[in-house]
N, C-alpha and C positions, 0 to 999 in steps of 0.2 A: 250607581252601584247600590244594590240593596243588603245592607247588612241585619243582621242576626245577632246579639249579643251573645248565646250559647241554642245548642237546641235542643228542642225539649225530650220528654218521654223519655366463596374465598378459596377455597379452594373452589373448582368447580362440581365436585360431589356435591358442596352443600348444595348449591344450584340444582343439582342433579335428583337429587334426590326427590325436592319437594315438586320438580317437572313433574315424577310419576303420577302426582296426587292432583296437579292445578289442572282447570279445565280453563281455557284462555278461550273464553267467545270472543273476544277479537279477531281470530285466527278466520281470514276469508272475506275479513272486511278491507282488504288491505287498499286503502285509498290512496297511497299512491304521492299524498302530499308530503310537499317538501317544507319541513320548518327551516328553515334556511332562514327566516325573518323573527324577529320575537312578535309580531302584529299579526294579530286574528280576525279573522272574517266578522261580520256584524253576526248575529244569531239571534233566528227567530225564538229564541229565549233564554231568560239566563244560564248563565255556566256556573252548577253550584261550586262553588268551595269550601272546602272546613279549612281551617287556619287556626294553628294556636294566638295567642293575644301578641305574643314577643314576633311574631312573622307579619299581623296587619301591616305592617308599614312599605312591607313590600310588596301586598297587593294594592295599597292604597299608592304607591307611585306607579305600578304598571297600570293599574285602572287610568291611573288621569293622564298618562302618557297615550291608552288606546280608548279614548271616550266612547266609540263606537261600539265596544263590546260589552255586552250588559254580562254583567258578573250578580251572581248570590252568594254573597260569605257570609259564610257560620264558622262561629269563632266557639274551639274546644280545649281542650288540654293538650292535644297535639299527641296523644297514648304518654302522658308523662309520665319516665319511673317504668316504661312498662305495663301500665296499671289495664292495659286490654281494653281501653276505650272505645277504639276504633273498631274492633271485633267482635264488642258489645255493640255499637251501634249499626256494623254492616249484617251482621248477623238478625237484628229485627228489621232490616230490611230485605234480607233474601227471605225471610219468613212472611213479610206481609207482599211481600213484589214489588215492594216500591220505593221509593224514599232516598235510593243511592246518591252520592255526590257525584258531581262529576271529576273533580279531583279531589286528592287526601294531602295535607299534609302531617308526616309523621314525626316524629321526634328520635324515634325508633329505628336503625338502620336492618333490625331480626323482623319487623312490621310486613315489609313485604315478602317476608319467609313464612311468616303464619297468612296471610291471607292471601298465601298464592296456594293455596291447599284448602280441600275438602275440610268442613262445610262453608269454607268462605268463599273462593275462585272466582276474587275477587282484581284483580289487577288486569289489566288489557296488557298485550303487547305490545313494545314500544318498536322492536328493530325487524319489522316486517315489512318496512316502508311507510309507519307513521309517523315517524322521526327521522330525519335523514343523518346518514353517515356523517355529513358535511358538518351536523354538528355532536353528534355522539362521539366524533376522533378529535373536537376539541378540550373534550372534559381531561382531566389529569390523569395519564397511565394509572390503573385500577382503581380509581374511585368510584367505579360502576358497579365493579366488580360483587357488590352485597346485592344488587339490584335483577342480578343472573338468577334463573332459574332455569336449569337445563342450559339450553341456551338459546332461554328468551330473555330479553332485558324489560323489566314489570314492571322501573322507577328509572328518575332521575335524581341523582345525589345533589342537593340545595350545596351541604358546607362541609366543610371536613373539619374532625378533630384529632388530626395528629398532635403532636408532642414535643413539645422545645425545651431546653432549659432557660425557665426565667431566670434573672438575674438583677438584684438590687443594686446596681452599680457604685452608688456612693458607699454603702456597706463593706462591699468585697475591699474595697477600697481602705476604708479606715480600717480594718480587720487585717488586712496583708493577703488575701487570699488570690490565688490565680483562677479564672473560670476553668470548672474540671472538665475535663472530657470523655470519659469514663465512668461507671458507676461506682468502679473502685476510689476512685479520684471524688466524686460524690461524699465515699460513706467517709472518707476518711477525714471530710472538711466537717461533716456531719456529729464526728466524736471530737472532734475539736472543738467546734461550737459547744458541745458537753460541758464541756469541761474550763473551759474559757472565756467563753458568752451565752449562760443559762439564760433559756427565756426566746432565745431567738434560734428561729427555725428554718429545716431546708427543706423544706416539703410537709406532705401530712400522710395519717392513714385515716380506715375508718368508714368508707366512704362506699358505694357500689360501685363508683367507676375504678376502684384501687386494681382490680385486675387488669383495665385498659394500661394502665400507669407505669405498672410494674411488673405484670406476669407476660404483657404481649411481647412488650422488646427484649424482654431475655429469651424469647422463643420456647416459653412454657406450652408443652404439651396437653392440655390440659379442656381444651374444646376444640378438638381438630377433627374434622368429618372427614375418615381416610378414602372412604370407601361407600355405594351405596347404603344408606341406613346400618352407617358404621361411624361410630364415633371413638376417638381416642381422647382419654382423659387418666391420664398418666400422674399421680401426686408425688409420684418416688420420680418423675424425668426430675435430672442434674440440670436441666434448664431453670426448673421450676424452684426444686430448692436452692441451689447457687444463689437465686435473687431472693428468697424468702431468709433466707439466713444471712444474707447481709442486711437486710430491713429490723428482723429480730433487734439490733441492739439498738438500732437509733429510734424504735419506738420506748426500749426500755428507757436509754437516757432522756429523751422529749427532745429530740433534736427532729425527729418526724414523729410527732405526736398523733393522737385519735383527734381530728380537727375537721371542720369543714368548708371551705373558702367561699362553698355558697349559702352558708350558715348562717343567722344575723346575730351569733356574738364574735363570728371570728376578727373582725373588724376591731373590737374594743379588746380582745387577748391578743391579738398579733400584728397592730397597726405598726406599721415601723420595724416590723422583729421577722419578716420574710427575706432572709438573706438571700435561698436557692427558692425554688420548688420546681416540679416538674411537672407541667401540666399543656391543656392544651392550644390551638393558636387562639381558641374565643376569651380565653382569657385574659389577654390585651387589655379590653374596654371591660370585661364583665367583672374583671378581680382587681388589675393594676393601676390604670391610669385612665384619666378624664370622670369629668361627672357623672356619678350612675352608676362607677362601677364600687366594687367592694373595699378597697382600699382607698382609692380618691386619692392615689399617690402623688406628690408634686410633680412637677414635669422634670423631665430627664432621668426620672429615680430608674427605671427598668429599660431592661434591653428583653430580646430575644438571643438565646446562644444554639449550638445547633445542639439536638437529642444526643445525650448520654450513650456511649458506645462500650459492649460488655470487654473490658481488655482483651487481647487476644483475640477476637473473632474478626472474621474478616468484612462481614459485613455492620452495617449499622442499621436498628430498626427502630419504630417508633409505634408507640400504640396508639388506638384509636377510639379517642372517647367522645361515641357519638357522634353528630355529624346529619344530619335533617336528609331528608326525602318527599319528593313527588311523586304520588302514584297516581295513573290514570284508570277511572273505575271503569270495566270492562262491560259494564251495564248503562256507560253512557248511551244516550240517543243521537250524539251531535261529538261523532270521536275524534274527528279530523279539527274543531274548530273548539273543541274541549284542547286536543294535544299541542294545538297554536299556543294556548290559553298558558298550558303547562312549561310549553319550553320557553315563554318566553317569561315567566317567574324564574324558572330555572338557572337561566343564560342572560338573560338582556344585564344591561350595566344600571341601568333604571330601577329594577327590583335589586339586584343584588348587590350594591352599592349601599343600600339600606339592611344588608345580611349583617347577622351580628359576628356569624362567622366568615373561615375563610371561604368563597367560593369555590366547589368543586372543577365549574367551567373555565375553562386556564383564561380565555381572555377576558370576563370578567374578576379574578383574580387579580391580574395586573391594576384592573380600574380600580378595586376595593383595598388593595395593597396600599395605593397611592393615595390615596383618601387616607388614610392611618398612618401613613410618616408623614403627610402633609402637614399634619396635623401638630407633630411637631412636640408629643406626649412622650415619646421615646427617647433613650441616650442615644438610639443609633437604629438607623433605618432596619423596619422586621422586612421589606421584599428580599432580600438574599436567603434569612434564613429559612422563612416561610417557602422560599419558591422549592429550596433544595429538600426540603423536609416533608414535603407536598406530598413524594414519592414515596417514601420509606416506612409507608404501612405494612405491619408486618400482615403478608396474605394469611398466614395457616390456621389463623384464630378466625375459627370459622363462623360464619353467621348462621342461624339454624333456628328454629320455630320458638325453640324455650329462648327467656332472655335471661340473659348473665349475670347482667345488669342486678335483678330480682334475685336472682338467686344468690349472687355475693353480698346482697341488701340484707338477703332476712336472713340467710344464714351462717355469715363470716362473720361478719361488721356487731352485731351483739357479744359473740365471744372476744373481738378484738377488745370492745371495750368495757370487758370483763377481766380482761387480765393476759387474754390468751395468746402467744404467740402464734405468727404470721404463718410460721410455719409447722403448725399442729393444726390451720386450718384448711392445708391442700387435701388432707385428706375429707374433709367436710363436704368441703366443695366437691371433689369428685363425685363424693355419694351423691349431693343433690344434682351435680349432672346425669349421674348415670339414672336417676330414680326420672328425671323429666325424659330424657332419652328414651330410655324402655315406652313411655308413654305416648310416644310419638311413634313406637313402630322398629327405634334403632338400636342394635346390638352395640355392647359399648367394652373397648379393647382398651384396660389397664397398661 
């Protein structure tokens, strides 16, 4: 394998929409193969890759798992943050004609929304008979579903980040608290901790992913593509405030402070002092327990509980923060043995086993699940909560060209830690949806 250190120089509207704009040269190539195997054909030359630095690991075990298939990876930021990497980079290659990858992988689940559109039309299609059903009906009820455009499928979802409540087990413990199940139940151990054990926390704010956190599972209105180049971003929906105004106080008292778990001083202000938070499954290994991750908790300190449910509602939902992607570049020369190349990063238990999150493909899920109560870091096996919680993305927070991500970065998260409440900043945000909306072409319905 020839590596690169870096290189140089939901609803189905949203899907729908950006069909009108993608031009899918794949359309006609349909060859007919079945990925049914994660093993690819030898190729008369490499298969480039971009890979962020956090994902080598899992081309470097399907590599030596298929020695015969000559891989090129170039290792990038993976569009972290949003930052438009990837669209700077495919973008001076549809200008020079040349230079594409043969696959991307992104960080970004809005990634293959902007580059399934003019001037990038960049993603191949996958479900035209370049990936077989056999295994596109094993991924997770709607984890695909960012990946739609129209309805063509442009990617395949690496990992998901839905939403659990962690839980500091020996904490709750000496504390008296029962794990809540509710968000009422949340805020109300939240003012408790105020007031009773200053210093120690049940979540954070602050942050760009705060809307996956808290605005998706209350079913805030607030980026919902109703209708062709029709978006709804609603600041006054009771979805939206109901959860904004229960956050209001636990940020004022620091029971959910301005914090950030992937931070490097959050580890010396709140080692030991994470009672709750609510965040997502990669946070396991990246924030709680075992070496490497942010806290380096002892073993047994956390569990997984299932996501917070609004009282009263019938359903329960979970947001979803972030979550990786494969895209196949539709300017491949070699598509059929590039999309071997892809489904089996995707799906095989060999790459995804090395995933830092959960995998999207259900029966690598179970393998990568097992691996992690193996392991024996947890008070209590995550496979029940994670299997059931797998589902319960909420769909209507739609995926769409602008990222959210960005947009709640630059312009929420400075007022938050200015002083501002949570909920004097829905109306912010709507404006910078609706101002990125209009620029995309979409009418935007308050």
């Amino acid at each position: 394998m020839k590596e690169q250190s870096s290189r140089p120089s939901r609803r189905t509207w949203a899907g729908a929409v950006a069909s009108g704009l993608a031009i899918c040269t794949a359309m006609g190539l349909g060859t007919g193969v079945s990925a049914a195997s994660p093993h690819a054909n030898a190729s008369s030359k490499p298969i480039v890759v971009w890979v962020d630095s956090a994902r080598l690991a899992m081309v470097h075990a399907w590599q030596q798992a298929n020695p015969s298939v000559k891989l090129d990876v170039v290792t990038f930021d993976g569009g972290s943050g949003g930052d438009g990497s990837i669209q700077s980079m495919v973008g001076l290659d549809n200008r020079t004609g040349h230079g594409w990858p043969d696959i991307v992988f992104s960080e970004n689940a809005n990634d293959v929304q902007s580059l399934g559109q003019a001037p990038f039309n960049f993603p191949a299609t996958l479900n035209n008979g370049l990936v077989s059903n056999a295994i596109l009906n094993n991924f997770t009820a709607g984890v695909n579903d960012p990946c739609m455009i129209g309805k063509k499928l442009e990617c395949l979802r690496n990992d998901l980040g839905f939403d659990v409540l962690w839980v500091n087990v020996p904490l709750m413990k000496q504390f008296g608290y029962t794990i809540p199940t509710t968000w009422q139940q949340w805020q109300a151990i939240g003012e408790d901790v105020a007031k009773h054990h200053p210093g120690y926390i049940i979540g954070e704010q602050g942050v760009p992913w705060d809307e996956d956190i808290y605005l998706q599972p209350a079913q805030c209105h607030l980026n919902d593509v109703v209708a062709p180049f029709v978006v709804e971003s609603n600041p006054k929906d009771p979805n939206c405030t109901n959860m904004t105004k229960l956050l209001d106080p636990l940020l004022k008292d620091g029971s959910v402070p301005i914090a950030n778990d992937f931070g490097s001083t959050f580890a010396k202000q709140y080692g030991g002092k994470v009672l709750l938070t609510v965040g997502p499954a990669y946070d396991s290994r990246a924030i709680f327990e075992g070496p490497g991750s942010a806290l380096n908790s002892p073993k047994g300190t956390y569990e997984a509980a299932a996501p917070l449910k609004w009282a009263g509602a019938k359903q329960t939902w979970t947001g979803n923060v972030g979550g990786g992607l494969w895209i196949l570049s539709s300017h491949s020369s070699q598509l059929a043995a590039a999309a071997k190349v892809m489904v089996g990063l995707a799906t095989s238990t060999v790459s995804q086993d090395q995933s830092q999150g959960y995998p999207g493909y259900a029966p690598a899920a179970k393998s990568w699940i097992a691996i992690q109560d193996k392991s024996g870091l947890f008070a209590r096996p995550l496979a029940p909560v994670f299997a059931a919680a797998a589902p319960l993305i909420w769909p209507d927070w739609s995926q769409t060209p602008w990222n959210v991500f960005s947009l709640w970065g630059q312009n929420v998260v400075p007022n938050l830690v200015s002083g501002s409440t949570v909920t004097s900043q829905l109306s912010v945000m709507a404006t910078a949806i609706a101002n990125s909306a209009q620029n995309y072409g979409y009418q935007v319905k308050g």
